[in-house]
KOLMAR-507590 format. One record per atom (N, C-alpha, C): x, y, z; atom name; residue in three letters. Coordinates in pm, 1 decimal, always signed. Layout:
N
        c1        c2        c3  atome  residu
         X         Y         Z     CA     ALA
...
% end
This chain:
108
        c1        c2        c3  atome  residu
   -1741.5    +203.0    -767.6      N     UNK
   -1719.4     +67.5    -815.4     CA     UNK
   -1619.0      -2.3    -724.0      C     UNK
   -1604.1    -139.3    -703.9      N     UNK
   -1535.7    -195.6    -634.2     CA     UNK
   -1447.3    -304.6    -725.0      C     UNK
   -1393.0    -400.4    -650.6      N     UNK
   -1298.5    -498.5    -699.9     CA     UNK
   -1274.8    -623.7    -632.5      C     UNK
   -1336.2    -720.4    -725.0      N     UNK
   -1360.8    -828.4    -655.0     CA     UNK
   -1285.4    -921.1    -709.9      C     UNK
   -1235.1   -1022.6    -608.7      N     UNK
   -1195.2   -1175.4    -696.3     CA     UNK
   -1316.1   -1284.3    -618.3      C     UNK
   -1376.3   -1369.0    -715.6      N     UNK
   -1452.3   -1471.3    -670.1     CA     UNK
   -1556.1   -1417.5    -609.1      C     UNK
   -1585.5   -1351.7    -595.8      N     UNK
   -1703.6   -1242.4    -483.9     CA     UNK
   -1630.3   -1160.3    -365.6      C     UNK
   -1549.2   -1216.9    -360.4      N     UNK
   -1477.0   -1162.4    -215.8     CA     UNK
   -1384.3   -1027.0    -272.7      C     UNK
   -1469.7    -955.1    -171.1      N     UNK
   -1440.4    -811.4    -183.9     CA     UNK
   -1273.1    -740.3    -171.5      C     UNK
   -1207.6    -697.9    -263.3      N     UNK
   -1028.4    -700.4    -224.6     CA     UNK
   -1020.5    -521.1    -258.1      C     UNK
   -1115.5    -452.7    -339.8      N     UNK
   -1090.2    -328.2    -284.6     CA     UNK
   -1217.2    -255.8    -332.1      C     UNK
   -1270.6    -176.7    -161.8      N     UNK
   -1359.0     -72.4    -214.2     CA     UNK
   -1333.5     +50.2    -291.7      C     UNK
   -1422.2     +80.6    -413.1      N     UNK
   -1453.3    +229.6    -430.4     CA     UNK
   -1329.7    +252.0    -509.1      C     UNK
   -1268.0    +131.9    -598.4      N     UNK
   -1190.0    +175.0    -683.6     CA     UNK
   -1202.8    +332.6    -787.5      C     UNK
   -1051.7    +383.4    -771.4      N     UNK
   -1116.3    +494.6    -879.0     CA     UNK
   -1071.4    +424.5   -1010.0      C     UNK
   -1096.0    +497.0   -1145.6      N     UNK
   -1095.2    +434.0   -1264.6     CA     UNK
    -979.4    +573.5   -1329.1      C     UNK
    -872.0    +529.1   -1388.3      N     UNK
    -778.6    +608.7   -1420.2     CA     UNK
    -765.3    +613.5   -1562.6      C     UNK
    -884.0    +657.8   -1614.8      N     UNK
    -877.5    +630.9   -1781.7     CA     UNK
    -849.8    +718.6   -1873.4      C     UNK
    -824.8    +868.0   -1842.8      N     UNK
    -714.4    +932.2   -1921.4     CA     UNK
    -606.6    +932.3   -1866.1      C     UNK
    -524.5   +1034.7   -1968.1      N     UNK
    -395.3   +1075.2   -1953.0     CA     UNK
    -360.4   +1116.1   -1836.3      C     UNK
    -412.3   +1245.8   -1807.7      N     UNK
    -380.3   +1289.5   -1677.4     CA     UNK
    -433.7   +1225.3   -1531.6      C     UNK
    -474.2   +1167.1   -1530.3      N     UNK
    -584.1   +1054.0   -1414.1     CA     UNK
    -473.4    +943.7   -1416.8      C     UNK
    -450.0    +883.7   -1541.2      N     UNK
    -323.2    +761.1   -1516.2     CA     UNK
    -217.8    +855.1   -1516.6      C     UNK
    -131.4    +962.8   -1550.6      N     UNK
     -48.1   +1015.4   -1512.3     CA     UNK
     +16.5   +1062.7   -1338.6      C     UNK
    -120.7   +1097.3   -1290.7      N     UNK
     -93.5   +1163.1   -1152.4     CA     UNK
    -109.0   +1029.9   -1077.8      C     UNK
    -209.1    +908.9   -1037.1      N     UNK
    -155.9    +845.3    -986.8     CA     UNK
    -175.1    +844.0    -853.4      C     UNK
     -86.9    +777.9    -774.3      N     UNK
     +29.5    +828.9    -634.4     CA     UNK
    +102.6    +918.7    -615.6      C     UNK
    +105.0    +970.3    -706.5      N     UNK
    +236.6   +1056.8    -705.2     CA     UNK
    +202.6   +1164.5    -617.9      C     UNK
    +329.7   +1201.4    -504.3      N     UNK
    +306.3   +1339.0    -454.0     CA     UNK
    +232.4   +1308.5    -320.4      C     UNK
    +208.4   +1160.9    -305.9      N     UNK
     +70.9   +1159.2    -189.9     CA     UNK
    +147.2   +1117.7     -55.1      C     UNK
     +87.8   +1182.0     +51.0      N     UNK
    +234.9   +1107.7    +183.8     CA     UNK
    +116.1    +969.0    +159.9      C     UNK
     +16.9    +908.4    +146.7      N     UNK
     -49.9    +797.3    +178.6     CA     UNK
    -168.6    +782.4     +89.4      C     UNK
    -174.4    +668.8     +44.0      N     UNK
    -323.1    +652.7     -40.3     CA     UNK
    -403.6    +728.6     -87.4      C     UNK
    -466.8    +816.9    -163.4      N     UNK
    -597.2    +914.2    -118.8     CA     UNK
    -728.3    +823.5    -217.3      C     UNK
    -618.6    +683.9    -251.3      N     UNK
    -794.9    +622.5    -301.4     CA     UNK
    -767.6    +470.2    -284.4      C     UNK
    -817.1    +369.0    -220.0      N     UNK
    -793.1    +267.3    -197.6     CA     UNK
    -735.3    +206.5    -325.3      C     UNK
    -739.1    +212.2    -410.8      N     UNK
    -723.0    +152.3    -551.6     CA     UNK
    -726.5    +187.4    -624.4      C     UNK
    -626.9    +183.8    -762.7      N     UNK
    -664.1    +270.9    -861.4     CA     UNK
    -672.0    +173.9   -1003.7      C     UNK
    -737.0    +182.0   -1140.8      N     UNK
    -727.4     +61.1   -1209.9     CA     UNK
    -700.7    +229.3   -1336.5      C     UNK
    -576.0    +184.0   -1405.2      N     UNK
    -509.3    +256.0   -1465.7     CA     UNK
    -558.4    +193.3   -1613.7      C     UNK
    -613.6    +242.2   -1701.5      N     UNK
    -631.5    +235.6   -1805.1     CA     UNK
    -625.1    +272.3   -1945.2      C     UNK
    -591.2    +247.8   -2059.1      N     UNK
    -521.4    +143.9   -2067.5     CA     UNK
    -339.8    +171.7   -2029.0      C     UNK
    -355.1     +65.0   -1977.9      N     UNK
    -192.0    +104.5   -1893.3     CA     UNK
    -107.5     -57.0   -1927.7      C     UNK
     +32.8     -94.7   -1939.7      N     UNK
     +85.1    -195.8   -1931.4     CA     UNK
    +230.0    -157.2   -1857.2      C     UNK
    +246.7     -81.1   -1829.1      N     UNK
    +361.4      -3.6   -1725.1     CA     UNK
    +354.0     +68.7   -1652.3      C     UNK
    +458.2     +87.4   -1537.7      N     UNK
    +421.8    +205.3   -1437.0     CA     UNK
    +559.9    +195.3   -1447.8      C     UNK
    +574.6    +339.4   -1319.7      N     UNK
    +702.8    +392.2   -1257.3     CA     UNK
    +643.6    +426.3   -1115.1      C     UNK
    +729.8    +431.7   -1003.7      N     UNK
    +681.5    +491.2    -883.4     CA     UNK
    +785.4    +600.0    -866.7      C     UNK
    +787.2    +647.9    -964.8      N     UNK
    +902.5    +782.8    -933.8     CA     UNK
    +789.0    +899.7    -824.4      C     UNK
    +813.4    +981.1    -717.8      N     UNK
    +748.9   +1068.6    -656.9     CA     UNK
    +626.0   +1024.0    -589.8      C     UNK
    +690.4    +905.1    -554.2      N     UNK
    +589.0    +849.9    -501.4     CA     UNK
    +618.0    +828.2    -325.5      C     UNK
    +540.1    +823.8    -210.3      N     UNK
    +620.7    +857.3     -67.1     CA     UNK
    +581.4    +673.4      -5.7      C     UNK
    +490.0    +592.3    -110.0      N     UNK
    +471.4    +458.4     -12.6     CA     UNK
    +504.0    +387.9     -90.7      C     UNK
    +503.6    +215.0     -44.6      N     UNK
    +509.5     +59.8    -157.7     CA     UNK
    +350.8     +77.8    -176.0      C     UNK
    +355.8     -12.3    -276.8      N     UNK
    +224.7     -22.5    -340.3     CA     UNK
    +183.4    -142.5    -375.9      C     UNK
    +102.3    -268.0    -402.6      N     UNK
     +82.7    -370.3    -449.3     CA     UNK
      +5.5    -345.3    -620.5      C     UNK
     +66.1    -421.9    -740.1      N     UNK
     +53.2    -410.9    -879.5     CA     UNK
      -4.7    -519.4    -906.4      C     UNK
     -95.1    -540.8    -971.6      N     UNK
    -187.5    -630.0   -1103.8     CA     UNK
    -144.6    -569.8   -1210.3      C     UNK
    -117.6    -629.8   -1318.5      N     UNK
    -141.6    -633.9   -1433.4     CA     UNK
    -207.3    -735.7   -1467.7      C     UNK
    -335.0    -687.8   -1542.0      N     UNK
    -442.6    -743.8   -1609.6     CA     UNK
    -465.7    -755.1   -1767.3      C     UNK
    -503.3    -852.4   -1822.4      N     UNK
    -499.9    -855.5   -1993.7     CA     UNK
    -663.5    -838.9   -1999.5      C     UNK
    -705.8    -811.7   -2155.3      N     UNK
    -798.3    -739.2   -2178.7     CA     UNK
    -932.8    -855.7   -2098.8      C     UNK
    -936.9   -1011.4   -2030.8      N     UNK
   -1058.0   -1077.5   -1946.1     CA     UNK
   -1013.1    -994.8   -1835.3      C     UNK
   -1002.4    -956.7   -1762.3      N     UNK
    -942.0    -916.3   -1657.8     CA     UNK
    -856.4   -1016.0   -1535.2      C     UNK
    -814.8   -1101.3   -1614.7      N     UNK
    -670.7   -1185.2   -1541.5     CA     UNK
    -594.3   -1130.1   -1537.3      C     UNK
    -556.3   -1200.0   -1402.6      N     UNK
    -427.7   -1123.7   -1351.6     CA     UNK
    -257.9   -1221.4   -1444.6      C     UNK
    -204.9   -1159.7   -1516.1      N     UNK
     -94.1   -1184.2   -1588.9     CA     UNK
     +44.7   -1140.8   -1513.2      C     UNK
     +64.6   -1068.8   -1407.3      N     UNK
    +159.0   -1040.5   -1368.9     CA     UNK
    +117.9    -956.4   -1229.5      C     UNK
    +222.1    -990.5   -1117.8      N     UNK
    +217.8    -904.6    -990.9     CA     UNK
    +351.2    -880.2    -942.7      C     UNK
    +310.0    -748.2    -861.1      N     UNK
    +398.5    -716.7    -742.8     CA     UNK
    +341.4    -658.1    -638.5      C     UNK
    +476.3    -723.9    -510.1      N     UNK
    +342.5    -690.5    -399.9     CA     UNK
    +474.3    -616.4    -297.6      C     UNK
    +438.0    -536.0    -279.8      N     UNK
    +533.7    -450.1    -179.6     CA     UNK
    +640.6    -351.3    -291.9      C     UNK
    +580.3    -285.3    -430.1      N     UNK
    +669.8    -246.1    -510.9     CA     UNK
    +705.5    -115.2    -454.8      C     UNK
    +869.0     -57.7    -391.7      N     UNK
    +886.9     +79.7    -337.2     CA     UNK
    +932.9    +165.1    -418.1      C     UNK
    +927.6    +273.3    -395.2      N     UNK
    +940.1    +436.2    -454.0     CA     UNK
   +1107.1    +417.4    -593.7      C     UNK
   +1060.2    +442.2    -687.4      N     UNK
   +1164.6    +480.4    -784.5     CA     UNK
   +1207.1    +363.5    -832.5      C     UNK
   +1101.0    +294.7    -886.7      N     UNK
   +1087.4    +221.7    -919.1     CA     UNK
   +1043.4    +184.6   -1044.6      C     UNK
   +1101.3     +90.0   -1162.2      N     UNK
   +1005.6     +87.2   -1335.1     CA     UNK
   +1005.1     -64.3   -1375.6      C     UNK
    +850.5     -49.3   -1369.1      N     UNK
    +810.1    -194.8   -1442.4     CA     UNK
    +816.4    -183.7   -1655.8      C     UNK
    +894.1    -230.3   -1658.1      N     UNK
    +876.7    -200.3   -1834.8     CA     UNK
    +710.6    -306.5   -1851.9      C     UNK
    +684.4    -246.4   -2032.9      N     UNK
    +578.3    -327.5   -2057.7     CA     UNK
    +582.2    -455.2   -2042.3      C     UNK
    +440.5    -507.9   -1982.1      N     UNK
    +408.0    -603.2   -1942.8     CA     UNK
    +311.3    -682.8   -2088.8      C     UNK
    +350.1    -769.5   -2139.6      N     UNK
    +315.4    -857.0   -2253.1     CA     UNK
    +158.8    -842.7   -2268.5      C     UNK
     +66.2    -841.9   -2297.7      N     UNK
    -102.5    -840.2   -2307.4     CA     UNK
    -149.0    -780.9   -2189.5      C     UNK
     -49.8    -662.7   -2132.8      N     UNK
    -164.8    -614.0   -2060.9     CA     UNK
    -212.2    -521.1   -2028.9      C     UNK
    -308.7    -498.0   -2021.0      N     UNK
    -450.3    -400.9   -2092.2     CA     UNK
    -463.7    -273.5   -1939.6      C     UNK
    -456.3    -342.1   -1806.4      N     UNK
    -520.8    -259.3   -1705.0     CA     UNK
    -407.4    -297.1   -1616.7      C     UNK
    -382.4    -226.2   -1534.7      N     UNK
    -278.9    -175.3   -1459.3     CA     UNK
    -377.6    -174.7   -1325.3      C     UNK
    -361.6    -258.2   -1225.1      N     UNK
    -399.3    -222.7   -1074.3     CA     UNK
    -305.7    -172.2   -1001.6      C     UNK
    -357.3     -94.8    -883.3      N     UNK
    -262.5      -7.2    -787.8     CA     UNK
    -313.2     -37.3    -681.6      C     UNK
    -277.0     -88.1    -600.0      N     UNK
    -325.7     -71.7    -372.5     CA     UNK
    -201.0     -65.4    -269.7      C     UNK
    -273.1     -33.2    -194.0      N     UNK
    -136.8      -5.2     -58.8     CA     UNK
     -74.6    -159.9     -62.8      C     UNK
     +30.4    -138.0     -15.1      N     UNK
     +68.5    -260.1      +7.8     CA     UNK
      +5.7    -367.5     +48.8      C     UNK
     +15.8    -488.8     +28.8      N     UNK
     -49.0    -595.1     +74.1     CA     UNK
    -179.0    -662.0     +75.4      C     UNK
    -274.7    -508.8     -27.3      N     UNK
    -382.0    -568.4     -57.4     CA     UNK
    -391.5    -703.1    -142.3      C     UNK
    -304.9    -680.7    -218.1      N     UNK
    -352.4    -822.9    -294.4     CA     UNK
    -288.3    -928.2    -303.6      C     UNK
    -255.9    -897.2    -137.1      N     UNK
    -164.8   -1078.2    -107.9     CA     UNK
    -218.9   -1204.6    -197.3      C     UNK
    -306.4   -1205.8    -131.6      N     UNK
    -410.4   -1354.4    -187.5     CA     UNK
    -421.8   -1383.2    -318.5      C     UNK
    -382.0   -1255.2    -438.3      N     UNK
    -440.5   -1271.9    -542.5     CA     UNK
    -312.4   -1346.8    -647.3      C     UNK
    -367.1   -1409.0    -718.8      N     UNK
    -284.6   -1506.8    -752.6     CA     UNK
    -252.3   -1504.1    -911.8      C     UNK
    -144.9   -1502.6   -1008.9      N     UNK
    -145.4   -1487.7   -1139.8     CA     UNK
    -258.0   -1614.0   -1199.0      C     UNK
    -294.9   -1571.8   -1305.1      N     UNK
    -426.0   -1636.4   -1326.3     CA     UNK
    -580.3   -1595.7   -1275.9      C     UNK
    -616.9   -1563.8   -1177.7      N     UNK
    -705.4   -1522.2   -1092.2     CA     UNK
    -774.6   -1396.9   -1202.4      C     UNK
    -874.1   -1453.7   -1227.7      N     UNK
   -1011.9   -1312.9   -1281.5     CA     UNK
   -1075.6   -1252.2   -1213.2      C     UNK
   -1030.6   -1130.3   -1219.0      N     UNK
   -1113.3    -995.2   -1140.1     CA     UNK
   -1260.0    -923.8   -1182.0      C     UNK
   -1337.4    -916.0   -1076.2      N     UNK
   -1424.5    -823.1   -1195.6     CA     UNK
   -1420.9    -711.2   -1099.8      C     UNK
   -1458.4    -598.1   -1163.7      N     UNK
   -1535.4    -457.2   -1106.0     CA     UNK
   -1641.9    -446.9   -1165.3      C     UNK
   -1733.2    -381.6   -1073.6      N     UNK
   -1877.7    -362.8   -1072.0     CA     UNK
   -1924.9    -277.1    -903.3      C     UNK
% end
């Protein structure tokens, strides 16, 4: 599955992090990426504790708008809960320059 805004392609081959242990592990432990993207579910917080890169964050509410970002978030790091939101995005840094609060995502 991928991840699109507007059609325009912002990350291939998302993985889907929909249990416990899948949204638990994460980044963690990785010297670099091992999946272009990850969409953490249902998630409204992270931490980058054990984590070795920055990362770029979506938080998404249950349309899949984007309600909140960070873009360059580094290691040891805690976002507390984020107000309505449902899905948690993850990419290397700088993927989701362009993407803008408000902005509806789909995967497919």
């Amino acid at each position: 599955m991928d991840l699109y805004k507007n059609q325009v392609l912002l990350v291939k081959d998302i993985h889907i992090a929909d249990t416990f242990i899948k949204r638990l592990r994460g980044y963690m432990f990785h010297e670099k990426p091992h999946y272009e993207g990850i969409v953490l579910s249902p998630c409204n917080s992270i931490h980058t504790f054990f984590m070795k890169f920055d990362i770029d964050v979506l938080f998404l509410d249950e349309s899949m708008t984007v309600i909140d970002k960070y873009i360059g978030l580094e290691k040891n790091k805690v976002i507390k809960p984020i107000k309505d939101a449902v899905y948690t995005v993850e990419a290397q840094k700088n993927v989701f320059d362009l993407v803008e609060v408000g902005d509806r995502l789909k995967i497919c």
